[in-house]
Each structure stands twice: as C-alpha cells, then as structure tokens.
N, C-alpha and C positions, 0 to 999 in steps of 0.2 A: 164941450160935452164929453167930449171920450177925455177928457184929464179928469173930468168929471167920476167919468164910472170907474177908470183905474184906479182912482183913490179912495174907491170905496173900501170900508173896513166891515168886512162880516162880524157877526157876533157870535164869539168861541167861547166855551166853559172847558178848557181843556188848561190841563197845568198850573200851577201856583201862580198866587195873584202876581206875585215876584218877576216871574216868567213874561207879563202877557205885555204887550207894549204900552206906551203912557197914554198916546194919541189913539189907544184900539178902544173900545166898549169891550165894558167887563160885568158881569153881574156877581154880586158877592154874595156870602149865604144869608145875609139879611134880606136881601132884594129876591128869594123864592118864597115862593105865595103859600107852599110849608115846607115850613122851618124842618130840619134833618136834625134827630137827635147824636149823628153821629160825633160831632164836638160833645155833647154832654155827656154819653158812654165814655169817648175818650177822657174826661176828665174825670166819670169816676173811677174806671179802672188801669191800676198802675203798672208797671210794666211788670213786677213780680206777681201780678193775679194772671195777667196775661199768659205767661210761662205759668204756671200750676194748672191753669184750666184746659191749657193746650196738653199740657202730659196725660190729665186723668181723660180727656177727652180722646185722646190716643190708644191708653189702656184699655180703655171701653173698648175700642174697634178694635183694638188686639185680641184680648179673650174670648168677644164674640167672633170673632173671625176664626180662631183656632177650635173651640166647641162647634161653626158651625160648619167647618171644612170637616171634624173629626164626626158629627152625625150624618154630616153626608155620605164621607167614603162608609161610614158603617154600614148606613142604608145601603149604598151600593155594593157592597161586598156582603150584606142579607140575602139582596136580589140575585146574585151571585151564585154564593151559597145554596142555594134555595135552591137555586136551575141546577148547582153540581150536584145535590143530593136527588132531585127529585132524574134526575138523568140515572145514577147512581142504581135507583129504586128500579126503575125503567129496564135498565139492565141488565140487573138479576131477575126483576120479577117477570123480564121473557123466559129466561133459561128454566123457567119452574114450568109445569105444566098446568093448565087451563084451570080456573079455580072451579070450575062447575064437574072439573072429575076431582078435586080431594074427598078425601074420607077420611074417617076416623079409622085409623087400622086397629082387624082385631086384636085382643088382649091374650098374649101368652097363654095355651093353655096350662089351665090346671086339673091335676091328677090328684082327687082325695081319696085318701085310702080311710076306710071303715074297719072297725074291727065287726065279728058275728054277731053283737048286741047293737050298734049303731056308733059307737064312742069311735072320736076320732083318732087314727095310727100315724098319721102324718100327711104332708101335703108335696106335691112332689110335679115339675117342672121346673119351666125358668122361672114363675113365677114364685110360685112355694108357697103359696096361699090363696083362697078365693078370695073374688070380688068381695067386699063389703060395701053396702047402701051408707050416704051420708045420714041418714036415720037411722042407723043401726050400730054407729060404732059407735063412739064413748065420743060424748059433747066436747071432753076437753081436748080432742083431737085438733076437730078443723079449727080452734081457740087459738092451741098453741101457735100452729103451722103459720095461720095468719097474723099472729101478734108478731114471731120471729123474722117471717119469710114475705109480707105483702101487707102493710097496714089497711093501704086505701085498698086493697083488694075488691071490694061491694062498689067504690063509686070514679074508679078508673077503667078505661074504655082497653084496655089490654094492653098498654104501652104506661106507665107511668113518667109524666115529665119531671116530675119535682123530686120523686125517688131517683131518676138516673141524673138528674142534676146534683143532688146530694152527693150522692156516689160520684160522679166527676170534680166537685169540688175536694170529697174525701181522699180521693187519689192522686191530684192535683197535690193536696197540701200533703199527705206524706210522701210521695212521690214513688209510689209504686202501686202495683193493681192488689187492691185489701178491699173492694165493696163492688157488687155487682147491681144492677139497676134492673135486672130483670123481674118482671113479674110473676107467679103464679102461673100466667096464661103463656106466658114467653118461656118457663122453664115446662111445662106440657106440652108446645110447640115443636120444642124440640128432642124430648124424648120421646116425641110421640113419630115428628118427622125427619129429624136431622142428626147429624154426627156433631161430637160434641169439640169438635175443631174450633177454636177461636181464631175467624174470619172473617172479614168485610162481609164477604159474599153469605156466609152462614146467619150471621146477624142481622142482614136485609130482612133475608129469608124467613127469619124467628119471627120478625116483626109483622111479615104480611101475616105471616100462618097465623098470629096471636088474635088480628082482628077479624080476620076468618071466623076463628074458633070463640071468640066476644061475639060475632054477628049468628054464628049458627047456631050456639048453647047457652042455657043460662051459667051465672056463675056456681050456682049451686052443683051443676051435672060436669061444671069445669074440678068445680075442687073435686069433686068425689072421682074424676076420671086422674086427678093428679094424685091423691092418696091412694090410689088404688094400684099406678103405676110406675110411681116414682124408689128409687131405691135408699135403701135404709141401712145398707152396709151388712158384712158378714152371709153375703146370699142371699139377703130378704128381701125381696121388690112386695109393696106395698105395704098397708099397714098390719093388715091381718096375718101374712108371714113373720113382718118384723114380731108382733106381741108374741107369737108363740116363740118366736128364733129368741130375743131377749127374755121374755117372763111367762114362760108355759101357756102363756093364757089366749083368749081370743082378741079382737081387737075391741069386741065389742064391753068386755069388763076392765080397759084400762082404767088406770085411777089417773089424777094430776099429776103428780111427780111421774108415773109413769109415760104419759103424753109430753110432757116436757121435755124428756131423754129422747121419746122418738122425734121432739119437731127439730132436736137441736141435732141430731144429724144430718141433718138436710143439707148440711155449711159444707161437709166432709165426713161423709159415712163411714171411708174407709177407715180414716183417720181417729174419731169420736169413737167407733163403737166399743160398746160396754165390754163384746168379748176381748178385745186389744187394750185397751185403756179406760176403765172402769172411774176412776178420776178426772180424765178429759171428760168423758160424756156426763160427768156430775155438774162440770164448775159451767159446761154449755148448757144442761138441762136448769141452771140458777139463773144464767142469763133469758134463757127463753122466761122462768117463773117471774122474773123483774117484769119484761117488755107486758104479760100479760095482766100486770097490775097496773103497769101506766095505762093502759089501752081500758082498764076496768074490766075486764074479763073475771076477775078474781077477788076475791076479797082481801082483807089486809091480812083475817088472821085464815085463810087457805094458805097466802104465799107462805104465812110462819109455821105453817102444820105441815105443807110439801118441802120448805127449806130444809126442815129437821129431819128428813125421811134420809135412810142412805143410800149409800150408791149401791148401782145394781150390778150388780155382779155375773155375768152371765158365763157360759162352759164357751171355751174357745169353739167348738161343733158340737151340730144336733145330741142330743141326749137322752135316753132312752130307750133299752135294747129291740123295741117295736121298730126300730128303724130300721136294724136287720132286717125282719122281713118284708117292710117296704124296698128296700133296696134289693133285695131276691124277688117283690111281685114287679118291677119296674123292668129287669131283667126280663121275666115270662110274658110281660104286657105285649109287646110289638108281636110273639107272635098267633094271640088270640084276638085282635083287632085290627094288627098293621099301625099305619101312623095316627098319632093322638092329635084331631086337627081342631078340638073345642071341648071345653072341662067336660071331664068324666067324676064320674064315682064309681069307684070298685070296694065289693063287696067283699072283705076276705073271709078266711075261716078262723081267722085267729079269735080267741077271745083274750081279751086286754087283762081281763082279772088273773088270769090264769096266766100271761105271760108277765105281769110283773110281780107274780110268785114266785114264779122262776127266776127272774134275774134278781130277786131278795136273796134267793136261797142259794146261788151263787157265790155271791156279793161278799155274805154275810158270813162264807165258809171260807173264803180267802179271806176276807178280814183279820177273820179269828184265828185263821190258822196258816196265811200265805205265808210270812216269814219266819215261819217255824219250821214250816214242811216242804218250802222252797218252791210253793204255787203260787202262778201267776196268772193264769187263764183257767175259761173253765168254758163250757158250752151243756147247752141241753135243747133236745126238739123231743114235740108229742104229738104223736098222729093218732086221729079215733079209726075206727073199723074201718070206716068209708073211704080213709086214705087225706082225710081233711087236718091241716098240720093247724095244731089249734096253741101252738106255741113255740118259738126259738128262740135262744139266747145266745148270738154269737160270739159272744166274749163280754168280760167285765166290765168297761165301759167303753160307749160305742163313740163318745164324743174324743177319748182317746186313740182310739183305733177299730175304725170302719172295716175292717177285715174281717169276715165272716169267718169262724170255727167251724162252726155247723155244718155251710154248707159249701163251703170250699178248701177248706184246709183236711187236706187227706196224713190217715195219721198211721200207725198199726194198733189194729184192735185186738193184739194179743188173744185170751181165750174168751174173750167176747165172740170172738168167731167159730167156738167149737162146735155150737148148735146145728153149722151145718153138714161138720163132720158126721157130727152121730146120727142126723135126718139120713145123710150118701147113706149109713152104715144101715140104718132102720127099712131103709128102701131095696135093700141088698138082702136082706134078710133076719136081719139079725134085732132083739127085741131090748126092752131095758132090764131083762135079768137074764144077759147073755154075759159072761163072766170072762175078765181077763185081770192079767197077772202084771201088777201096778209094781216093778219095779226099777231099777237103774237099766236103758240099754241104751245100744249104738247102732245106729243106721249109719253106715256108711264112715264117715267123718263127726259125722250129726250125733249130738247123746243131747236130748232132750232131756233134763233135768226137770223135777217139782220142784214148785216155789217151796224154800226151806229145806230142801234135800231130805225131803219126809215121804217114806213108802208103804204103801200099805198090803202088799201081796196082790191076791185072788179077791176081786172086787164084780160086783154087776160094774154094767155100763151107767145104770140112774147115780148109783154112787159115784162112779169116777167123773161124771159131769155136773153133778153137786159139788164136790170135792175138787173141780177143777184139776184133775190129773194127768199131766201133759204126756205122761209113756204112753197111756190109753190112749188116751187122743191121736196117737203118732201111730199105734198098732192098728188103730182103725184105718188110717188114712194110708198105711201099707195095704192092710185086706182091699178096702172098694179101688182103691187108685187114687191121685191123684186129684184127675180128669172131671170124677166123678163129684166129689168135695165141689171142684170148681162151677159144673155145673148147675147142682145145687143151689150153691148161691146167687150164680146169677139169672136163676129162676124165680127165686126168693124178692130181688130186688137189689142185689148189688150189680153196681154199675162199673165201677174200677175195674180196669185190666186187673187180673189175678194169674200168679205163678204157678203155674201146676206144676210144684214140687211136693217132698214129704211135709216142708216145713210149714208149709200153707195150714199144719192142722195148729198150728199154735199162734196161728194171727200173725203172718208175717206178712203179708202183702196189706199196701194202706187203702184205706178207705175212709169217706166223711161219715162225721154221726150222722147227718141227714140219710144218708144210704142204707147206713147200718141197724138205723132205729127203723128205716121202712123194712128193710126184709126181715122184720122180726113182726110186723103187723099178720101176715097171715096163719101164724100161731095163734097168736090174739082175735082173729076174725072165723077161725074155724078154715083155714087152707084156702082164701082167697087171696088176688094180689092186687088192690086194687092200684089207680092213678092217684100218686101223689101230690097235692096239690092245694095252692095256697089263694084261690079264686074262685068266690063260688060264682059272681055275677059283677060285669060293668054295665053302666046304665051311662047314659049322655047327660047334662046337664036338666033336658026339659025329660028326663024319663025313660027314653027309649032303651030299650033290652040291646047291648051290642056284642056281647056274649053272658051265656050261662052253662056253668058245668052241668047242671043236671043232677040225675040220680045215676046214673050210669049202668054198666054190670063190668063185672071182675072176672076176671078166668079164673079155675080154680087151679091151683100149682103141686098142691099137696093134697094125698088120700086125707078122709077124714081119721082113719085109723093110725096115722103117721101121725098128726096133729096129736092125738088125742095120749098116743105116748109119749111124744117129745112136750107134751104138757105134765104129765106125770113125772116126766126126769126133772125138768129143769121148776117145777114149784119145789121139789128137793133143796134147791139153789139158796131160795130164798129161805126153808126152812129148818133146816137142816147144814147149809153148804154153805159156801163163801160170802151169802149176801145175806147174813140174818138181820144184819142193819137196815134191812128195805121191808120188811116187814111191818104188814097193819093189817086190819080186819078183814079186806077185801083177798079172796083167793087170788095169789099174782103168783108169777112165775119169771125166769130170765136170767142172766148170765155177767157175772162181772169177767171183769180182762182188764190185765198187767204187762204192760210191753221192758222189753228186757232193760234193768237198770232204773223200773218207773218211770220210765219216760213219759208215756201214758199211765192212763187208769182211766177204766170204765165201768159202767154197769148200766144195761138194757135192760128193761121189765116190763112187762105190763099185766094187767088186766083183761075180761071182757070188754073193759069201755078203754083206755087209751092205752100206748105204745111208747111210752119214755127209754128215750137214751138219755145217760149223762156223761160228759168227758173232760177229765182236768187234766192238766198237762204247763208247759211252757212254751211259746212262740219258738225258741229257739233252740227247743230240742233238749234242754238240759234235764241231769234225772231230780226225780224230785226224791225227798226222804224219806224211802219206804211208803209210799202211798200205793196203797195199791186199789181196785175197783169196789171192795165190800167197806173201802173206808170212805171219804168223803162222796164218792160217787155214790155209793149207796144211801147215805145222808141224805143227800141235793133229792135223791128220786123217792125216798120216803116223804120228807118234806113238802115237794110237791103233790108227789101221786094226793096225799091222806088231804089236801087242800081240796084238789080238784075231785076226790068222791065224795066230798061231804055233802048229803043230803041225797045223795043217788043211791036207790036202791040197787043192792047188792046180787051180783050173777055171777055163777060160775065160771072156769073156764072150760072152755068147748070140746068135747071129747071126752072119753071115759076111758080107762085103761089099768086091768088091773093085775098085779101079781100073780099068778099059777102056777105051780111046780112046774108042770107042764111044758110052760113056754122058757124054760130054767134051761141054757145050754154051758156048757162047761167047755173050757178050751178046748182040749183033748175029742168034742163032739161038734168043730165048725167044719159047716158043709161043704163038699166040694163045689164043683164048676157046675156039675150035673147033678145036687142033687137039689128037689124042690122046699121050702117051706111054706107052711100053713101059716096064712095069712092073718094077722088077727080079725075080731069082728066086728066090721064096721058101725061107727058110731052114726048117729044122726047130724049133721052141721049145726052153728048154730046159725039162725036165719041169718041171711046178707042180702045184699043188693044184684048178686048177682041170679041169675033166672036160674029157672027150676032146671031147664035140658038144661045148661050147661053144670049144674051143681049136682047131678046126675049121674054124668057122664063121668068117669073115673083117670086121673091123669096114668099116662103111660106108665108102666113098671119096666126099668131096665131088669134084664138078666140079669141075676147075684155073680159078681165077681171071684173068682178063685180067691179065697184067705192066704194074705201071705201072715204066718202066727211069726210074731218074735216071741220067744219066750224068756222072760226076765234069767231063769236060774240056767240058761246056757244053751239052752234047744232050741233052734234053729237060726239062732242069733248070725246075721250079715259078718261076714269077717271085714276087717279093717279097709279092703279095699274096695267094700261098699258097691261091687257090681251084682253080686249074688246072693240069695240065702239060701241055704244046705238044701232046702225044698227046690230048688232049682228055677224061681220065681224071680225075676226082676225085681231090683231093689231102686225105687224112686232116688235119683241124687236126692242131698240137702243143700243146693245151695241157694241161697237167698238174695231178692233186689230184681232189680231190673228195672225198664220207665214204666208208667203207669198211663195209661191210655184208657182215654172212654170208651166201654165196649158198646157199639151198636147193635141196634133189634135187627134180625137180619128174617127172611120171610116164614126159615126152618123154625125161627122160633116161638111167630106168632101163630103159624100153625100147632106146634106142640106145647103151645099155652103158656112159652117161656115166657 
C-alpha cells in the first residue's frame, strides 16, 4: 500500500509536453474542454507583425505619457501660479488702505478768466481747462479715444484679458516693451491714484483700483472722468484745454481729423504734440482715422475727407496777448481770495474786442515798419475813469515771449514824464501863460538839449509842453525842486523809486507803461486817483460771490483848477505839438516821450472815457532809427483810441481854463518865496465815483517854492561847477540812475490823499 501511494503521479500542466515524464499523465491542448486560440493567433501572426505592433504599441504609451505628465505639471504649476499670484494680490492689496475709504479725488482746480462781455480770455491752473460732460464735447472724441486706446472698452470688466494677452505676445515676439495692456479704467486708475512707476507693486495696485472704479461707475462717467483728466501734451490736461491749447476752439466744436490728433496723443503726448512735431501727431492722428473705420465708427468716405485734411500746426505756447492779462490777474488772484481750492470764474474788466485791437495795431506797425526802424517790441494799456484796465498788450507775441512790457518791464519815459513837472510847477504858482526862455543852458555838468538842437526863445509854459521843450522842463524842475516833481508823481500813481535830481524833469528815472498810463487817468477823470485794477468779480463754480470790486470812491489828488489847465496845455500836444498823429474827433490830450538815442518812444493820451499808453522800444535796449513818440506810438493810440469811441457819444475834457492877459507872467515877474498868487477859478469836476465830501474837499496846496530862473542869454546861468547860481540858490546835481525800488503807501500818505 504505501509503494502504492509513492508511486502515485499527480497530474501537472506545467512545461512542454517534451518536459513531462513518459509514465506521468499529461493533458494536451486537445484534451481542454475549450479549445485556446492561442496556437491559432500564433499562427496568424509572424514574428515581423509581432515586432511592428509591439513598437506602435510602445509609441502610443510614449506620447501619451509625455502630453500627460506635460498637462499635469502644467495643472500643477496653474495651481501654483494661482496661489503665487493670488498671495502677490494679498500683499499689496494690504498695504493699500481699506476700499470703503477710496474716493474719487477732486479735479485740479480750474481758474476761467472772462473778459467784461462774457467771451473767454483763458483758462488757467493745473488743469487749463474746464470739465466737459460726455454730452457735450464732440461725438468724435470718446470715438477716437476708444477705437485707438480700448476696443472692448463697453464689454470688459476693467482688466482686459485678451488685450494684455496680445500685448504680451506683441512683446514676447519683438522682444521689447512696444504695447501696453491696459485699459481705459487701468489708465484713470492710476492717474487718478498712482505714480506712474513701472512696478509689480503699482500694477497690482492699478488693477484692484480699476475694478473699484468698474464696480462704483458706469463706463460712461469712467470715460468722461478720463477725458477730462488725462493729459494731452504741451500743458493741456483734458480735452477742453487740449482744443483750445492745439486749435483755439472748445472741445465741444472739434471736427474728425481734429479728434483723431487728440486721441493719438494719448501713446506720447509729449512726444506727438502738434506744437513739437506737427508730422508725428499727423501720421498718429491717420493711424487713430484707420482703427476707427475697422471698428465702424466712420465711414469710408469721412476716413478719405479727414485723411486729406492737414496737419495742424500749432504755436509752440499759448497765443494771444489776453494772456498777458491772465497772467497779471493769476498774479492779483491769491491775494483777493487766498488759495484757489475748486473752479472759479473771474470776471475781468478787460474787453476782448478792444484788446485785440490793440495787439493788431501793434502787430501791424512792426510788421511794416520793424526792420526798417529797428523795432521789435511794442506794448500798450487802457484804463477807463474808474481805474478798470480794459486793455494790454505786453509785447508782440506772447507765445514767443511771456514777458510782460506793460507791466513789468520798467523803461525811461523820457518827456512823457513832463506833465508832472509843469503839474509841481502849476501847484507852486505858476499858470500855462507863464513865459520862459527856451534856450541852450547848463545845469551844472548837465546841458539838456532839444530834440533837433531847435530853440525857440521866450515861450508860455502850454507851448513849451506842446512842443516838448526840454530847457523849460529843466528851468521848472530848478524853480519847484526836485522833491517836489517827485512827489507829484507819486501822488498821480507812479509807483518806481524815482531820483530827485534835475534830470528827473526829462524822464530819466524808469517806470512801466502800466504805472505811467495810470497816473495820467486823473487828468482824464477830473483829479481823481482811482485803484487800478484788472477784477471786477470771482464767483465759484455753483455761483457764489467770493470777491467783488465794487463801485468804490477815489481820493481826489489834484485841484480841479490844476486839471483843468494841465488839460489845456497838453490837448496843445495833440494839436498843435508833437502828437498830431494821435488826433481824431474826440477832444484828447497827452504827451509823447523819447529816451536818449530812441531807445524808447512813447505817447500817453486820453480822453474823458479811456487812458492809453503806448510804448515801442527793443527788449535789449538798442536804439531804434529815429522813432521817436509822435511816430509810431502816436499811430498805435490813434488806431486804437478812434476804434474803441466808435459809437460813444462824444465828452469834453474836464476842466475849463482859459487864456487872460492877466494871468500872463514874464520871467523877469516870477514871484518870490513870500509872495502869494491868485488862484485860478475853480472848475466843476466832472462826476466820478468818488463822494461828494471828499470831491469837496480841496487837496493840500504846498507853499510856492523860491524860482531859481536860468536864463538862456547868460543871467543867472550855474557856473561850471554846478554848486550855485548867481541868485545864490542851490543848484540840483544832474546826475542820473541809481536801483529802482517799489515805493510803498506809507500812513503820511493815505492821509494826505497820496
């Protein structure tokens, strides 16, 4: 039994039939109850199909295996990504402060200047123009802006993806930074909140604020906050600055072509602008007119009637000599309101018609006659009674040169300044047929010469100040003093330190036309002095009153008797004397003046109704050829004056005064220290703004000064060393210059009506 079971043989399927023993049990693959196709595969496939289907079957697992390792690590380098960006966000957007305090910060004030009819003179802060409503400017505007600057503008959420993808591929493939990705909302973002620093940190930044400003505004109150605040090159922040800054106009009358040149600044303002490169900003304002015809903004034949338009050409700066006086009321502003903290309007007194009269008739006379006569500059101001400056022109053009003539450039006004010699002289006693001897002398070192070396003896005073007679002028300013000259003037309205010397009577100390044309107003106004002034009212934005001049009252400076003679001498001037060229229907009066060598030339005149100076000259002092004040200057103030009375009924001037033997003194009969004259009689004024007590009340009369006479034919003529004359009187040096200092109002002289 047990050989029995040791000799048992199990039944194995394991190894080739070859293998298994003779005497063991084997089952073959016919003896499985089913049959295995694997003998039949193996006999249809060879051992070269084997090998091909094992490679492609390989390649398969290969490509998918390397695409699906390569979509995984991308996913995971997404997720990645994702956390280092949104970490990124996290950590700038702490360092910002809380979104529930942003605001909109306010807008630049603007400063518009009016002229006295409502026409605009300019616009004037950082901004340089008002707000304009998206309703209200020219449709081609926000057209452009959006076709050049933000397609999807209307249906992207303040970040655009596919725009900064662009742009990244664009940069990518040239391989520098040529296209920005930002949006409309992202470029208000950050001039509204940020520096324009290209940085991580600033760009987070851009991006939170953009969706702020998509979540709090519409896009409509978006553009119109970006057109209103974005800059446009050459100074102009917004649109409405830009149109006036490029093409005089508002924003609201742009055309196509002109909207195209502003959107295509937007790239590089500085660079594009029309005043710098009037070519650049063409070939950008063509690319902006393409983009708005792909976009359909435009028609086919608009793009071919703006193509053909040319380029614009703009003045390298503002243009226009109203700017002058913006630039002088911006000056006066701070201190009739203090700080400007939201748009104003100020009201000025200028009238616009009437100041670009003036700068024609400027213009117009150096045109014709600058380089013949060796003039380069020219200025002119007009003040009415009230002391309202209703015109100035500080030089030829202002886009050239912003340097005020008028009212900062101090000059010498030669015998423009005599008037107030013969006023000392009239106030001392002495009348306009008070008679001195018009010929060759010497004060000291000093021999005041006439122009032309022309003498005319034994003359009145009305004649030698028609006649502009410099010995007279000099003989007077020896009789009153000095001292007295000087006060005069600066009672009148001159502001410049002045020399009291002899030579002061022939306009040697400088002074601006703005000075010199005021202290000739109270001639013109019947002997008042009113405030000068180029303001009549600011109002705020919604209305509010935040100064007004008023009507005021004037002191009065001058007897009306004074007035009323030194009115009769100096219409002489005009009629008779040096300035027959300023002559026209209206009774005027006033004074031309020639600085030694023509350096200057002037002529002051007016009327009952305005106060014109005019003064030509060169910035750099050189003489010009024989010009002297009854030539061009007299020109410029006929020109204007006969403009600006046209249609004004016609008024004398104020004061009456008339010839009498009587009042006829002869050299030989000037009074001493002690003795008194008869006053003339007084006229009536003619009405002003100033009240009845004070126009009443009679200014001070100094004591008549001792006459020191020169007399031309040898009689008491100063000897050479200029300390004495034979009368035993002090002899004023002549010498001339010194610095020029603003004289202040000091308390002596608001009491004595100075």
């Amino acid at each position: 039994m047990a050989n029995r079971r040791d000799s048992r043989i199990e039944p194995s399927f394991e190894g080739p039939p070859q293998a298994r023993s003779q005497t063991g049990l084997s089952v073959s693959e016919e003896d499985r109850v089913v049959p295995s196709n694997r003998k039949a595969s193996a006999k249809r496939k060879s051992p070269k199909a084997k090998s091909s289907h094992a490679r492609r079957a390989k390649s398969r697992r290969g490509l998918f295996g390397v695409l699906g390792r390569l979509v995984y690590w991308c996913f995971v380098l997404a997720i990645w990504g994702g956390i280092a960006v949104a970490g990124v966000v996290v950590y700038y957007g702490a360092k910002m402060p809380a979104a529930t305090t942003w605001s909109i910060p306010d807008r630049a004030p603007n400063i518009k200047i009016v002229s006295a009819d409502g026409q605009l003179l300019g616009n004037r802060g950082m901004s340089g123009g008002e707000a304009v409503g998206l309703h209200e400017m020219s449709p081609y505007i926000p057209e452009a802006v959006i076709a050049i600057e933000d397609r999807r503008f209307y249906s992207h959420f303040g970040v655009d993806p596919i725009g900064l993808s662009r742009a990244m591929v664009a940069n990518l493939a040239g391989g520098h930074f040529s296209q920005g990705g930002s949006t409309l909302t992202q470029q208000l973002a950050k001039n509204l909140f940020l520096t324009p620093d290209r940085t991580l940190e600033r760009k987070v930044q851009e991006v939170l604020l953009a969706l702020w400003l998509e979540h709090k505004h519409t896009k409509d109150q978006i553009l119109e906050m970006y057109l209103n605040r974005v800059y446009f090159g050459s100074g102009a922040y917004g649109v409405e600055a830009a149109s006036r800054r490029y093409f005089g106009k508002s924003a609201r009358d742009v055309t196509l072509p002109e909207a195209a040149l502003l959107a295509g600044l937007l790239k590089a303002p500085s660079r594009l602008s029309p005043a710098r490169d009037p070519k650049a900003a063409e070939e950008r304002a063509q690319l902006v007119l393409a983009a708005m015809r792909d976009e359909g903004k435009i028609s086919a034949k608009e793009l071919t009637t703006a193509m053909s338009a040319p380029a614009t050409r703009a003045p390298s700066y503002w243009t226009g000599s109203e700017n002058y006086v913006a630039d002088t009321i911006m000056e006066e502003l701070p201190d009739l309101i203090g700080d400007v903290r939201g748009d104003i309007v100020i009201d000025s007194t200028v009238d616009l018609n009437l100041q670009k009269l003036a700068e024609q008739s400027i213009r117009r006379l150096i045109d014709e006659s600058g380089k013949k006569l060796n003039v380069t500059q020219g200025a002119l101001v007009s003040i009415d009674d009230s002391g309202a400056v209703r015109a100035m022109v500080g030089g030829y053009d202002y886009s050239t040169s912003q340097f005020d003539r008028a009212s900062e450039a101090r000059r010498q006004p030669g015998s423009a300044f005599k008037p107030f010699v013969y006023m000392a002289a009239l106030e001392a006693g002495r009348t306009p047929d008070s008679v001195r001897n018009d010929a060759p002398i010497k004060i000291g070192k000093w021999t005041p010469d006439n122009y032309g070396g022309k003498y005319f003896g034994k003359v009145t005073l009305a004649t030698a100040l028609a006649k502009s007679l410099n010995s007279v002028a000099a003989q007077l300013t020896m009789e009153v003093g000095p001292d007295a000259v000087v006060e005069a003037a600066h009672r009148m309205g001159i502001q410049s330190d002045l020399q009291a010397n002899t030579s002061i009577a022939l306009g040697t100390s400088e002074v601006t036309p703005l000075e010199l044309t005021s202290a000739y107003v109270p001639f013109a106004n019947g002997g008042y002095k009113p405030d000068i002034h180029f303001i009549r009212r600011v109002t705020s934005a919604e209305g509010k009153v935040l100064y007004d001049a008023g009507s005021g009252s004037a002191p009065r400076v001058v007897k009306p008797e004074i007035v009323g003679m030194m009115n009769s001498m100096m219409t002489g001037t005009v009629e008779i004397g040096t300035a027959r060229k300023a002559a026209f229907t209206w009774p005027s009066a006033g004074k031309t003046g020639t600085s030694q060598n023509s350096r200057d030339a002037w002529f002051v005149g007016y009327t009952a109704n305005l106060t014109t100076g005019v003064w030509f000259g060169n910035d750099d002092g050189s003489p010009m050829k024989k010009v002297t004040g009854g030539a061009l200057p007299a020109q410029a103030w006929h020109e204007f004056m006969v403009a600006a009375h046209e249609g004004v009924p016609v008024r004398p001037l104020p004061g009456t005064w008339k010839s009498t033997p009587a009042d006829r003194i002869v050299p030989d009969e000037i009074p001493s220290a002690d003795a008194t004259q008869p006053a003339p009689k007084p006229q009536a004024p003619v009405g002003q703004s100033a009240p009845a007590a004070v126009a009443a009340q009679p200014a001070p009369v100094r004591a008549p000064r001792p006459a020191q006479t020169v007399d031309a034919d040898g009689f008491d003529m100063p000897g050479d060393s200029g300390t004495t004359a034979s009368v035993g009187h002090p002899v004023p040096p002549g010498s001339v210059g010194g610095p020029l200092k603003k004289r202040q109002t000091s308390i002596l002289d608001i009491l004595g009506g100075g």
